[in-house]
N, CA, C and O atoms as a Maestro MAE file, in Angstrom:
{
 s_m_m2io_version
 :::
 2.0.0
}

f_m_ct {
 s_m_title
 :::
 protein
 m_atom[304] {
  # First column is atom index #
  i_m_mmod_type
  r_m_x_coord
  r_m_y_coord
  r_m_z_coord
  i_m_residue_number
  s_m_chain_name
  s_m_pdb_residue_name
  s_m_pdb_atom_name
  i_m_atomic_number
  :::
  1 25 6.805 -0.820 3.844 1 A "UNK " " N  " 7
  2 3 7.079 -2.063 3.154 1 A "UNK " " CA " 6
  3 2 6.048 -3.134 3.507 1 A "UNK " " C  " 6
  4 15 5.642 -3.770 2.534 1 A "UNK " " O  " 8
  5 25 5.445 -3.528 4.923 2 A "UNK " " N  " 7
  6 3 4.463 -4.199 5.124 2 A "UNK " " CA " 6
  7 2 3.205 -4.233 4.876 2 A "UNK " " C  " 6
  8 15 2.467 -5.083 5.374 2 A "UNK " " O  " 8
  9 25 2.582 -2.801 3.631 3 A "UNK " " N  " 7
  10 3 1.464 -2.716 3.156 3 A "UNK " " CA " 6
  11 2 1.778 -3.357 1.847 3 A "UNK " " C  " 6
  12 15 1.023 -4.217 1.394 3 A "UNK " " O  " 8
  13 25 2.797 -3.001 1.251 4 A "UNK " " N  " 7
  14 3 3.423 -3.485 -0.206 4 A "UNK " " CA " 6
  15 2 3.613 -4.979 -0.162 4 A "UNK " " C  " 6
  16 15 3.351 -5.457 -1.266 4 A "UNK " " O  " 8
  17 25 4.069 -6.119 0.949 5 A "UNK " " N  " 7
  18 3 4.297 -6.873 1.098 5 A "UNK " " CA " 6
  19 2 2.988 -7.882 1.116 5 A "UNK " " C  " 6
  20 15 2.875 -8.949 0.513 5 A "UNK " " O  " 8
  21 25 1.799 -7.072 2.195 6 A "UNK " " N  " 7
  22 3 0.532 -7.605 2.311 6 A "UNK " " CA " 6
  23 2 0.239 -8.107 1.213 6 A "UNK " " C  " 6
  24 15 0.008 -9.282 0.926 6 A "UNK " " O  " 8
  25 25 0.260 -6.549 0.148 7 A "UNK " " N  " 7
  26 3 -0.669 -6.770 -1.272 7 A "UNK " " CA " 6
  27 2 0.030 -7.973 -2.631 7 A "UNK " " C  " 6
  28 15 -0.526 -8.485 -3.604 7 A "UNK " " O  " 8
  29 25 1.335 -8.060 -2.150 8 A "UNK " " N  " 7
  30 3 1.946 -8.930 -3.035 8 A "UNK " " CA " 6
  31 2 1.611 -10.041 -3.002 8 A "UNK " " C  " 6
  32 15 1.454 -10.783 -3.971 8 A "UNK " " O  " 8
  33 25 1.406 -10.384 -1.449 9 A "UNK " " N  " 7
  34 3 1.330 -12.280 -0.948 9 A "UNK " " CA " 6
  35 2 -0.248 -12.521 -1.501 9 A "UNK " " C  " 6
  36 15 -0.614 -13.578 -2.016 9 A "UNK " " O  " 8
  37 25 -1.121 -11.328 -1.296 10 A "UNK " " N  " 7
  38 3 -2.636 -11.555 -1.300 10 A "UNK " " CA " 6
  39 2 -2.554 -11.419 -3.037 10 A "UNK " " C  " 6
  40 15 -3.030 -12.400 -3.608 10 A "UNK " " O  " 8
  41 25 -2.065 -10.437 -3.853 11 A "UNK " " N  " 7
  42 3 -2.238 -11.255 -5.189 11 A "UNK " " CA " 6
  43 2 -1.885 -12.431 -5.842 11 A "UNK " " C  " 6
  44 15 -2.540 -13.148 -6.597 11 A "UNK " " O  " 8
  45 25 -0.490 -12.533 -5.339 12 A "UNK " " N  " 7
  46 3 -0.152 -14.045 -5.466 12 A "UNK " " CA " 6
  47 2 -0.509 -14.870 -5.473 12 A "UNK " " C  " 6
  48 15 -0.262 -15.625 -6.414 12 A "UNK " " O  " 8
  49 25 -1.573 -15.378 -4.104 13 A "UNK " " N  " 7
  50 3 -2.773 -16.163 -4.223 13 A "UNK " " CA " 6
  51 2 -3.575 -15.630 -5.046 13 A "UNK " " C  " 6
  52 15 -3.897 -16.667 -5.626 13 A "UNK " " O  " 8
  53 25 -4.301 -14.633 -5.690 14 A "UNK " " N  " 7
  54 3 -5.337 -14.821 -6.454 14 A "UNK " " CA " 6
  55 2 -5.180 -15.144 -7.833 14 A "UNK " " C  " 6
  56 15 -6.138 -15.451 -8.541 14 A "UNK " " O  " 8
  57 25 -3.543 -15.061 -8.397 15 A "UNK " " N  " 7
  58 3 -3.741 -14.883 -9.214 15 A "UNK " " CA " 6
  59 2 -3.881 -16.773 -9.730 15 A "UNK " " C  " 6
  60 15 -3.872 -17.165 -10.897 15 A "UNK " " O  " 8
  61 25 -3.995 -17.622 -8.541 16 A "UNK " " N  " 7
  62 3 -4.270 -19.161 -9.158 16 A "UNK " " CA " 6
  63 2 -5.752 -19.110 -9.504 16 A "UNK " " C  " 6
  64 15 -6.345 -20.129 -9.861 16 A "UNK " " O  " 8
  65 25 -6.363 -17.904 -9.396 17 A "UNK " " N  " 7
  66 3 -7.969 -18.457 -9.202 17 A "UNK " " CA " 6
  67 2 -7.974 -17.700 -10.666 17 A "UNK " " C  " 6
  68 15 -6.982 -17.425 -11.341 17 A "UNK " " O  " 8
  69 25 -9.610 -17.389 -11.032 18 A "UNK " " N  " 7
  70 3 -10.413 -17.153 -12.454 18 A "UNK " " CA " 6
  71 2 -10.008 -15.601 -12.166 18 A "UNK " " C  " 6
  72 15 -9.414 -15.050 -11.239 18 A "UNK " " O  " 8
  73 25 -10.587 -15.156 -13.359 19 A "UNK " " N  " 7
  74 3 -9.995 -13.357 -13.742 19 A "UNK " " CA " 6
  75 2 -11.383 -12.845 -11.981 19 A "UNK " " C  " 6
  76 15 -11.319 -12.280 -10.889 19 A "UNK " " O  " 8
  77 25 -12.247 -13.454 -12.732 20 A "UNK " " N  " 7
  78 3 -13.579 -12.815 -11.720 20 A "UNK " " CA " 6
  79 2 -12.686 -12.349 -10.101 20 A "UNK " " C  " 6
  80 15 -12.349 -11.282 -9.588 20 A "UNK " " O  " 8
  81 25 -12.557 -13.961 -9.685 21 A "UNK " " N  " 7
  82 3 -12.357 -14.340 -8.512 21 A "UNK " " CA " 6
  83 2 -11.190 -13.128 -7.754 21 A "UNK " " C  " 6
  84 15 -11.211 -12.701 -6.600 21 A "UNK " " O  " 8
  85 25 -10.058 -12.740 -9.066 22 A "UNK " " N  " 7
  86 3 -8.620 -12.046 -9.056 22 A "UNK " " CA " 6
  87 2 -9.118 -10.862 -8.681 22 A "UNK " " C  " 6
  88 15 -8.905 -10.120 -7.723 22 A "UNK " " O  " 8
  89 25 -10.084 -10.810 -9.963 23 A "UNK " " N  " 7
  90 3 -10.304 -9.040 -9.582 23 A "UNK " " CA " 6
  91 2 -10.737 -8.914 -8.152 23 A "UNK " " C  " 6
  92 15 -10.017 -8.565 -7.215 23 A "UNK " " O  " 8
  93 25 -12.150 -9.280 -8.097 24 A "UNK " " N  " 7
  94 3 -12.258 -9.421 -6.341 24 A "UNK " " CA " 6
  95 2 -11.586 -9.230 -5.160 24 A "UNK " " C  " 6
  96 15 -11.899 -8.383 -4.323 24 A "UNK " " O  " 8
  97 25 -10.376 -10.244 -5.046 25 A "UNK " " N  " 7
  98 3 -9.219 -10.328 -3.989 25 A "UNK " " CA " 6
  99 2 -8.411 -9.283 -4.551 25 A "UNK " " C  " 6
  100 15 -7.876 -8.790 -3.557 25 A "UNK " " O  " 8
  101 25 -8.027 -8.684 -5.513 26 A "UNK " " N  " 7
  102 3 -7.032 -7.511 -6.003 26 A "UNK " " CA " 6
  103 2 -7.844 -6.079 -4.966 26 A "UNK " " C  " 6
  104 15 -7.202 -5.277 -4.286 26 A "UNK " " O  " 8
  105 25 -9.067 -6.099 -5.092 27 A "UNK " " N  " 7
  106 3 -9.868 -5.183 -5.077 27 A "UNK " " CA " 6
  107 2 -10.020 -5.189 -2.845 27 A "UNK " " C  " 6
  108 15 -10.143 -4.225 -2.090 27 A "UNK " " O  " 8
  109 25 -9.931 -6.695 -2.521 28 A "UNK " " N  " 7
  110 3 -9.599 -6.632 -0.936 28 A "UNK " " CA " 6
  111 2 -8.399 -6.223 -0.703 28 A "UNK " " C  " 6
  112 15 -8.329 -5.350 0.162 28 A "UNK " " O  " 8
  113 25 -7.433 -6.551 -1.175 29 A "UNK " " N  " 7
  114 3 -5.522 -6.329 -1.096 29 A "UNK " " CA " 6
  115 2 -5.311 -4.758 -1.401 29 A "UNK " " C  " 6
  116 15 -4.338 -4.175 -0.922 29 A "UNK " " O  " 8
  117 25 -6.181 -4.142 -2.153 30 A "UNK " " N  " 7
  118 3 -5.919 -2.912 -2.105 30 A "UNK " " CA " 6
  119 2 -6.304 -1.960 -0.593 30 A "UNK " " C  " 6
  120 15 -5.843 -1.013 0.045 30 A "UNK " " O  " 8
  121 25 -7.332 -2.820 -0.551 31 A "UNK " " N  " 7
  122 3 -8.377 -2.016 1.177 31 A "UNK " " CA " 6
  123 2 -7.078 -2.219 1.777 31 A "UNK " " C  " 6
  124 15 -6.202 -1.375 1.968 31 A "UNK " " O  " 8
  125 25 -7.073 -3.471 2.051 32 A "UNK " " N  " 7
  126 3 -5.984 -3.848 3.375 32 A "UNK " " CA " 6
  127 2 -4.915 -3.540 3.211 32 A "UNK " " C  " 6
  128 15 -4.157 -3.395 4.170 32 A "UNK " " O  " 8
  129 25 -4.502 -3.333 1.879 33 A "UNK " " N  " 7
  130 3 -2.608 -2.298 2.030 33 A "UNK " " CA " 6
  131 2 -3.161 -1.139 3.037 33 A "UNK " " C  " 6
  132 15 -2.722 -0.979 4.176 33 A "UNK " " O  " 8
  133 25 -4.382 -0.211 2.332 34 A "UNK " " N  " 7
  134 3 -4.503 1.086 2.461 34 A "UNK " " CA " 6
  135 2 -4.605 1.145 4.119 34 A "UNK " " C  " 6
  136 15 -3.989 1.861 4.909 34 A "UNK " " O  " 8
  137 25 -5.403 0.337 4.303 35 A "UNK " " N  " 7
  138 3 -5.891 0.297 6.020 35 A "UNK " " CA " 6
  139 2 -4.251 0.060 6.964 35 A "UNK " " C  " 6
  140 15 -4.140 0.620 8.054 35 A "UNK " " O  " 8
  141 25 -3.234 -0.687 6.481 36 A "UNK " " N  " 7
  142 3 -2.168 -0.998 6.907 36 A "UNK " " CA " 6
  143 2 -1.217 0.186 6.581 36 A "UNK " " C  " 6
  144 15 -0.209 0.099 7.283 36 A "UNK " " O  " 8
  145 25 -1.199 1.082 5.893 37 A "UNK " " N  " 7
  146 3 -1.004 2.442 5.351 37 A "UNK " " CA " 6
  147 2 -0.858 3.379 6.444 37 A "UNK " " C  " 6
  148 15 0.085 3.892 7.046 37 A "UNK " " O  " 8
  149 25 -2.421 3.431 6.500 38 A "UNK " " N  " 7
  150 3 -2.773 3.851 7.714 38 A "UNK " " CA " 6
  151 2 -2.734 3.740 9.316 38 A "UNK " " C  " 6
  152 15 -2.798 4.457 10.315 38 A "UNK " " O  " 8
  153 25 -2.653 3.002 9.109 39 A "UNK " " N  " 7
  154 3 -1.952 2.321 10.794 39 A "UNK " " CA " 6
  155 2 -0.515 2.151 10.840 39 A "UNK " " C  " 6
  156 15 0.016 1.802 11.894 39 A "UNK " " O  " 8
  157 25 0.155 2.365 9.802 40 A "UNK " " N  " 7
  158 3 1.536 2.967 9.992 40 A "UNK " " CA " 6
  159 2 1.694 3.858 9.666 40 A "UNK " " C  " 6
  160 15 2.923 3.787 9.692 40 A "UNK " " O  " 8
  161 25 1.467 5.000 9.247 41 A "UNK " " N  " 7
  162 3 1.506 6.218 9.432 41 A "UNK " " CA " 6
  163 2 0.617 6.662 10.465 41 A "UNK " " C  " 6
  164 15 0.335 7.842 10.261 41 A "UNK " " O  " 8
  165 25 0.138 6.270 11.346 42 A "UNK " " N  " 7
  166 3 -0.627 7.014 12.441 42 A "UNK " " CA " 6
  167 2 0.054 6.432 13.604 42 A "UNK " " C  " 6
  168 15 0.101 6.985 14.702 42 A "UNK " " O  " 8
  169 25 0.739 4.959 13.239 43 A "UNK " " N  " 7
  170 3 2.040 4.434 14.241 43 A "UNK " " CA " 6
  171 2 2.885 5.383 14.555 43 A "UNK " " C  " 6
  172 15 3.174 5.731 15.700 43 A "UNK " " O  " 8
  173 25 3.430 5.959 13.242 44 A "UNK " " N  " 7
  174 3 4.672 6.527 13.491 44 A "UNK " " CA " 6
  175 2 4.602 7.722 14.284 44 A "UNK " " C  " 6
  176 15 5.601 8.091 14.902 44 A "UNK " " O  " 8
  177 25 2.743 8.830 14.367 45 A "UNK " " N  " 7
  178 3 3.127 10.256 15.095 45 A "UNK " " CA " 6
  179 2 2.387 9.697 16.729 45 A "UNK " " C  " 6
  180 15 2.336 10.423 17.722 45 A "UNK " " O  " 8
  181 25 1.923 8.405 16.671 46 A "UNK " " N  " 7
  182 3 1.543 7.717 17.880 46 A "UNK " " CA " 6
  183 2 2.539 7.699 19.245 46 A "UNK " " C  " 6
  184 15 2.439 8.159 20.382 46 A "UNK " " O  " 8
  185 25 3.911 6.646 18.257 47 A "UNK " " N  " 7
  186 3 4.686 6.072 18.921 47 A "UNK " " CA " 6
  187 2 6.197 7.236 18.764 47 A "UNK " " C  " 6
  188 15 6.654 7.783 19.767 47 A "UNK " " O  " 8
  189 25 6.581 7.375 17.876 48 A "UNK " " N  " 7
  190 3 7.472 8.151 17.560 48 A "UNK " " CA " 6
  191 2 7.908 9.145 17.672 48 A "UNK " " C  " 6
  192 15 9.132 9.221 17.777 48 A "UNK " " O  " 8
  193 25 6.840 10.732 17.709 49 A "UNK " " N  " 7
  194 3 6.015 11.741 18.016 49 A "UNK " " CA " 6
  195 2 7.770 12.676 17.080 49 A "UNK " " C  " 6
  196 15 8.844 13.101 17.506 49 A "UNK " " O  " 8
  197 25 7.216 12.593 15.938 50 A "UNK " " N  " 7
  198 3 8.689 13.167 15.330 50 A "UNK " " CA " 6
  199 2 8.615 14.414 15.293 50 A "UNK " " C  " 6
  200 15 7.526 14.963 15.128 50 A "UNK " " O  " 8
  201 25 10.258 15.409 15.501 51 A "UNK " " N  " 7
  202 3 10.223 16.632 15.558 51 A "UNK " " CA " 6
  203 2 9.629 17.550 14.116 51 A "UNK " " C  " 6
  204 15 9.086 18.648 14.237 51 A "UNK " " O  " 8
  205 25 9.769 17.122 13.278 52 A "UNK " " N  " 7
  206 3 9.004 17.297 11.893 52 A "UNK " " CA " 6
  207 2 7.990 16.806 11.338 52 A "UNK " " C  " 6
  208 15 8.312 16.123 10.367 52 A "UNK " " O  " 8
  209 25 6.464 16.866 11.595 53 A "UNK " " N  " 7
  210 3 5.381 15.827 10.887 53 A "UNK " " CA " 6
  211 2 5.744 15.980 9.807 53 A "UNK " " C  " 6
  212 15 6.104 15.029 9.113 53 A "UNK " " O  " 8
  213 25 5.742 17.630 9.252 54 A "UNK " " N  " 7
  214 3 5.404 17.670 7.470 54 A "UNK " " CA " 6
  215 2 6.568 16.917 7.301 54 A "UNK " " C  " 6
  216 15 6.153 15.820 6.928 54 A "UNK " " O  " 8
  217 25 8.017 16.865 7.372 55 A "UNK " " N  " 7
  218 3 8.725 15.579 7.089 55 A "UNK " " CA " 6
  219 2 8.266 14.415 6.530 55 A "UNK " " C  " 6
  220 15 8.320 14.098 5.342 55 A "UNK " " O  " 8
  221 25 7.658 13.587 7.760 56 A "UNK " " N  " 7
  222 3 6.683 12.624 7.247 56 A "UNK " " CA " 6
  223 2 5.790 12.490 6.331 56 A "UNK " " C  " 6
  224 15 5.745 11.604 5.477 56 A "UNK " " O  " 8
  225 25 4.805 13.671 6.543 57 A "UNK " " N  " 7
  226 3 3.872 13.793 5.695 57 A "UNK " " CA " 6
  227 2 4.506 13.293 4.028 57 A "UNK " " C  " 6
  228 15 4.301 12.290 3.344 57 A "UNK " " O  " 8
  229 25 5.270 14.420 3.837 58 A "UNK " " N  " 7
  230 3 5.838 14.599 2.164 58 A "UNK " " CA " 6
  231 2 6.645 13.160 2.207 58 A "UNK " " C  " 6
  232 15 6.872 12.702 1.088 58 A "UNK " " O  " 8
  233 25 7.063 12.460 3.204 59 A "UNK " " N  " 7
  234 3 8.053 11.545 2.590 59 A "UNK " " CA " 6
  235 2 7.004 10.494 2.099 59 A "UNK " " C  " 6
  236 15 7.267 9.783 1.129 59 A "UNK " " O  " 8
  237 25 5.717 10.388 2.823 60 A "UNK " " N  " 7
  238 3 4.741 9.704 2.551 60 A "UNK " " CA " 6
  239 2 4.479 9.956 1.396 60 A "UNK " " C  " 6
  240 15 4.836 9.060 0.632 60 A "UNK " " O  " 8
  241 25 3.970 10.855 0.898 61 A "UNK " " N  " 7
  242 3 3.403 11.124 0.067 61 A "UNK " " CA " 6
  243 2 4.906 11.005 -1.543 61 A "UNK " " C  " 6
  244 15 4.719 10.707 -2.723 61 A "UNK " " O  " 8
  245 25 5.873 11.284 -1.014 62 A "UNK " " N  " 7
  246 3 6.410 10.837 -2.055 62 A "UNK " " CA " 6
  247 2 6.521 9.205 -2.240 62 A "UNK " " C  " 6
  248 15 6.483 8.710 -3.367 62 A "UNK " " O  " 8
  249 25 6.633 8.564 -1.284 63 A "UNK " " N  " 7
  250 3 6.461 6.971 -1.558 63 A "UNK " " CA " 6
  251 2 4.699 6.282 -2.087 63 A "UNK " " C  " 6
  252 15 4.198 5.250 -2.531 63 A "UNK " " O  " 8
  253 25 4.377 7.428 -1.738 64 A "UNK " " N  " 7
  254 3 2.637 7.140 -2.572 64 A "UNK " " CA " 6
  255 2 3.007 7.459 -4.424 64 A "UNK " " C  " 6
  256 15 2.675 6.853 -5.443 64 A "UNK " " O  " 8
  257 25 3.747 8.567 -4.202 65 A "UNK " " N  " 7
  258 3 3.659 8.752 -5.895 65 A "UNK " " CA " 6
  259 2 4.093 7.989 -6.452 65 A "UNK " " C  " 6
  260 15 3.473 7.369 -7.316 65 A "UNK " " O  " 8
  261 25 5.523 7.741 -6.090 66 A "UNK " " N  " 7
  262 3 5.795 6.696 -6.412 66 A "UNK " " CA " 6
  263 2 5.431 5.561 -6.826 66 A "UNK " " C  " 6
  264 15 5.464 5.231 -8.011 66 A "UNK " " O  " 8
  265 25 4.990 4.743 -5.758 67 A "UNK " " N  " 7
  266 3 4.114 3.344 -6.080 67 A "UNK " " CA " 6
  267 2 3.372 3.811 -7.404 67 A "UNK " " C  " 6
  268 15 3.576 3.224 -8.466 67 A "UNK " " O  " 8
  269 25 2.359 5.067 -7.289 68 A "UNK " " N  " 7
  270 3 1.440 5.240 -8.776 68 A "UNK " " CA " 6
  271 2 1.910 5.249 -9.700 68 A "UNK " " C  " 6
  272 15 1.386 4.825 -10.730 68 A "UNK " " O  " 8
  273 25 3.196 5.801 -9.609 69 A "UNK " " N  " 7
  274 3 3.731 6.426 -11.110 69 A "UNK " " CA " 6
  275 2 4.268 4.551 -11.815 69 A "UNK " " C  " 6
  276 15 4.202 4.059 -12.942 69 A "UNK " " O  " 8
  277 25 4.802 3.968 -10.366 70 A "UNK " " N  " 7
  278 3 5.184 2.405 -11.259 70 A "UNK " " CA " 6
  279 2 4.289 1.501 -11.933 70 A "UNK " " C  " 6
  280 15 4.498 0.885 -12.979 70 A "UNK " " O  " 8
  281 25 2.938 1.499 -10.968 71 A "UNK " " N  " 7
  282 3 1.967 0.616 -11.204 71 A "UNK " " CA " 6
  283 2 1.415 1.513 -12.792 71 A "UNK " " C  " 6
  284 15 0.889 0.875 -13.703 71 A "UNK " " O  " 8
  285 25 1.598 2.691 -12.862 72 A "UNK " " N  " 7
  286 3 0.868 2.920 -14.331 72 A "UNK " " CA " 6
  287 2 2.197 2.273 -15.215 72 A "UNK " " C  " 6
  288 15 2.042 1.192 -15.782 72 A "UNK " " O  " 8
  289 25 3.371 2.921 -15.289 73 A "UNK " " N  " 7
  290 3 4.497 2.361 -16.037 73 A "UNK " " CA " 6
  291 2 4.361 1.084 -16.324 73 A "UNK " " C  " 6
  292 15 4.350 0.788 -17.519 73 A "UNK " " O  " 8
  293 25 4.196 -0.208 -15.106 74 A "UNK " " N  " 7
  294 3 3.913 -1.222 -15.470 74 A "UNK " " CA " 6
  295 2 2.795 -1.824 -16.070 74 A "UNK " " C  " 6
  296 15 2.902 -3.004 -16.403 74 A "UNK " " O  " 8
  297 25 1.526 -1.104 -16.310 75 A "UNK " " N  " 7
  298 3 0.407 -1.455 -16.913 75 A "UNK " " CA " 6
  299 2 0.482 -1.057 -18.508 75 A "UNK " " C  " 6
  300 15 -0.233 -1.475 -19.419 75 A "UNK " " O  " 8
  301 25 1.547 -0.139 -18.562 76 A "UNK " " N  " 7
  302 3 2.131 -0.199 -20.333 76 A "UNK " " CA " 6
  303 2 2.642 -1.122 -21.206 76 A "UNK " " C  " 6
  304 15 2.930 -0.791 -22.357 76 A "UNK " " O  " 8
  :::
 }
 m_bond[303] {
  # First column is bond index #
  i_m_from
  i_m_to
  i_m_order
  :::
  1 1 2 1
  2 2 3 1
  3 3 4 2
  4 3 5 1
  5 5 6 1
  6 6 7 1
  7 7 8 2
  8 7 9 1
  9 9 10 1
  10 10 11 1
  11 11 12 2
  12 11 13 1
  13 13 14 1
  14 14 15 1
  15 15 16 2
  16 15 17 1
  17 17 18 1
  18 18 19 1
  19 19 20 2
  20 19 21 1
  21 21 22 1
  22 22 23 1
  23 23 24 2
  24 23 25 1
  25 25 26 1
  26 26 27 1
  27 27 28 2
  28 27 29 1
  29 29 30 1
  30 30 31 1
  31 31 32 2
  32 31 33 1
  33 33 34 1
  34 34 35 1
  35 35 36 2
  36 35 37 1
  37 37 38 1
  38 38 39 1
  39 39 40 2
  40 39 41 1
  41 41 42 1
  42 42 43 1
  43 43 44 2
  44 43 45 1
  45 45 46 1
  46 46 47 1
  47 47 48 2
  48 47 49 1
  49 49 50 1
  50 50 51 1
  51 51 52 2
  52 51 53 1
  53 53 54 1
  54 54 55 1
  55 55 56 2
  56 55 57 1
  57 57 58 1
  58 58 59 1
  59 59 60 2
  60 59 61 1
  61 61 62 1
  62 62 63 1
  63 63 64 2
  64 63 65 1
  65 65 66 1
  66 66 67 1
  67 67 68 2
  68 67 69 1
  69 69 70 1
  70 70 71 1
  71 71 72 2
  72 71 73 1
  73 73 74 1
  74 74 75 1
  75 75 76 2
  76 75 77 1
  77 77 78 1
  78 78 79 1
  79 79 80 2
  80 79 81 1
  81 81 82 1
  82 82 83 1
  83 83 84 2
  84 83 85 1
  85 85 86 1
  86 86 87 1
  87 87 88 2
  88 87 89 1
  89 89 90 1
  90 90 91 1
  91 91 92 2
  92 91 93 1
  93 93 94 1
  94 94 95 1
  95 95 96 2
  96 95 97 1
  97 97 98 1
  98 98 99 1
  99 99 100 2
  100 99 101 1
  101 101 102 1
  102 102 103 1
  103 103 104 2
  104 103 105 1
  105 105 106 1
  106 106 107 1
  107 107 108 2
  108 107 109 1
  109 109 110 1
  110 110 111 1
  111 111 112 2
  112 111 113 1
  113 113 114 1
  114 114 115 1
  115 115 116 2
  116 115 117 1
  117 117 118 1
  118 118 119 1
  119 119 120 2
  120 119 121 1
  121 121 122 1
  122 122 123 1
  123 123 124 2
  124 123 125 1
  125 125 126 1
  126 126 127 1
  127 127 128 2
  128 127 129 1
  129 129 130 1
  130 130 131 1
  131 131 132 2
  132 131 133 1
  133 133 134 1
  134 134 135 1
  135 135 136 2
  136 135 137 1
  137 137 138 1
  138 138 139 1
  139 139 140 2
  140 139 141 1
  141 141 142 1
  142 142 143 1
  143 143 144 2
  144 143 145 1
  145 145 146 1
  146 146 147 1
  147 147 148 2
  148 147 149 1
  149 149 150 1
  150 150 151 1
  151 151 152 2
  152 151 153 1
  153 153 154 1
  154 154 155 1
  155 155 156 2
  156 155 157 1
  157 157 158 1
  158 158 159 1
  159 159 160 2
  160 159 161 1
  161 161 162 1
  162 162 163 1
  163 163 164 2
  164 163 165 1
  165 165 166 1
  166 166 167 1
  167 167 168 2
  168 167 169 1
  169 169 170 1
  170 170 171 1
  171 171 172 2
  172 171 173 1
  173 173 174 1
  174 174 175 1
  175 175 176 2
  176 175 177 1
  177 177 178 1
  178 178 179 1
  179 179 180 2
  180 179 181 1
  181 181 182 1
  182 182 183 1
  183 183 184 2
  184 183 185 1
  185 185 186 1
  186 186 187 1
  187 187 188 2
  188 187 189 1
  189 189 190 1
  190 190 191 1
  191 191 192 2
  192 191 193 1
  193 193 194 1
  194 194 195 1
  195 195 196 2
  196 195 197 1
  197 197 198 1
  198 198 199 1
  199 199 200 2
  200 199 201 1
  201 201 202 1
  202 202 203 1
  203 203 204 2
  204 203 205 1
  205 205 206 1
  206 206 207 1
  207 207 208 2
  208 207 209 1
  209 209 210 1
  210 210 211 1
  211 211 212 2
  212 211 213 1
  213 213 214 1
  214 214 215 1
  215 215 216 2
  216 215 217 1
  217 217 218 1
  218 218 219 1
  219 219 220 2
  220 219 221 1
  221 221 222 1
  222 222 223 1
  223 223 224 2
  224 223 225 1
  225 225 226 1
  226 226 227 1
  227 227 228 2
  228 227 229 1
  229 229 230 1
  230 230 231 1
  231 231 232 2
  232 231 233 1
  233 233 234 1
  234 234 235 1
  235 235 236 2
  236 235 237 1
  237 237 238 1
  238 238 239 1
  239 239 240 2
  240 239 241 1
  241 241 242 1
  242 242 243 1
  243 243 244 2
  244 243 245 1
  245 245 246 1
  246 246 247 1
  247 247 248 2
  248 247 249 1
  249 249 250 1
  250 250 251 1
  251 251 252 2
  252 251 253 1
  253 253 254 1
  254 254 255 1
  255 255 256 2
  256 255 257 1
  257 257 258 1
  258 258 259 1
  259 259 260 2
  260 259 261 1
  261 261 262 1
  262 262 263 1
  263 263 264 2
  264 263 265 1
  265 265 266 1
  266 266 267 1
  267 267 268 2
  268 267 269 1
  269 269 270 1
  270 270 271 1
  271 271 272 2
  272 271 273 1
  273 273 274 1
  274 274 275 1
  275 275 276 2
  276 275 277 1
  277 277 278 1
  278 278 279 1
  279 279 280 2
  280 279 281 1
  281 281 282 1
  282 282 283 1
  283 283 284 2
  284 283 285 1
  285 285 286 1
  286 286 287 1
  287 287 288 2
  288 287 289 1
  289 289 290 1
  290 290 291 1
  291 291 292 2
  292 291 293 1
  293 293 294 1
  294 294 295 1
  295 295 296 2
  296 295 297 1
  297 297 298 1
  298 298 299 1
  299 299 300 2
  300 299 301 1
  301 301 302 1
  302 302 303 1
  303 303 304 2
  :::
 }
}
């Protein structure tokens, strides 16, 4: 939720600025979800050390599809 959250607050602000300026900061908010992505999922087999990775793995990866499958839905 705190990569999803990042990218919301950081478009939010861009979207007061010009299309240019938006795309730009859309295009940083995506890095920094991904990088925050990543550092929580490498949190979790860090700190957590769970009896199932692939668990994780797939649950990840289903909350990745997810997000894609909405962001295209919503670009319809």
């Amino acid at each position: 939720m705190l990569p999803q959250a990042y990218f919301a607050w950081r478009m939010g602000r861009a979207t007061r600025r010009g299309a240019a300026q938006a795309a730009r900061a859309g295009l940083a908010a995506e890095g920094g979800k991904f990088l925050l992505s990543a550092a929580s999922f490498a949190l979790v087999f860090a700190v957590l050390r769970p009896a199932a990775p692939a668990f994780v793995f797939v649950g990840y990866s289903v909350m990745w599809a997810v997000q894609i499958v909405g962001a295209i839905r919503m670009m319809r």
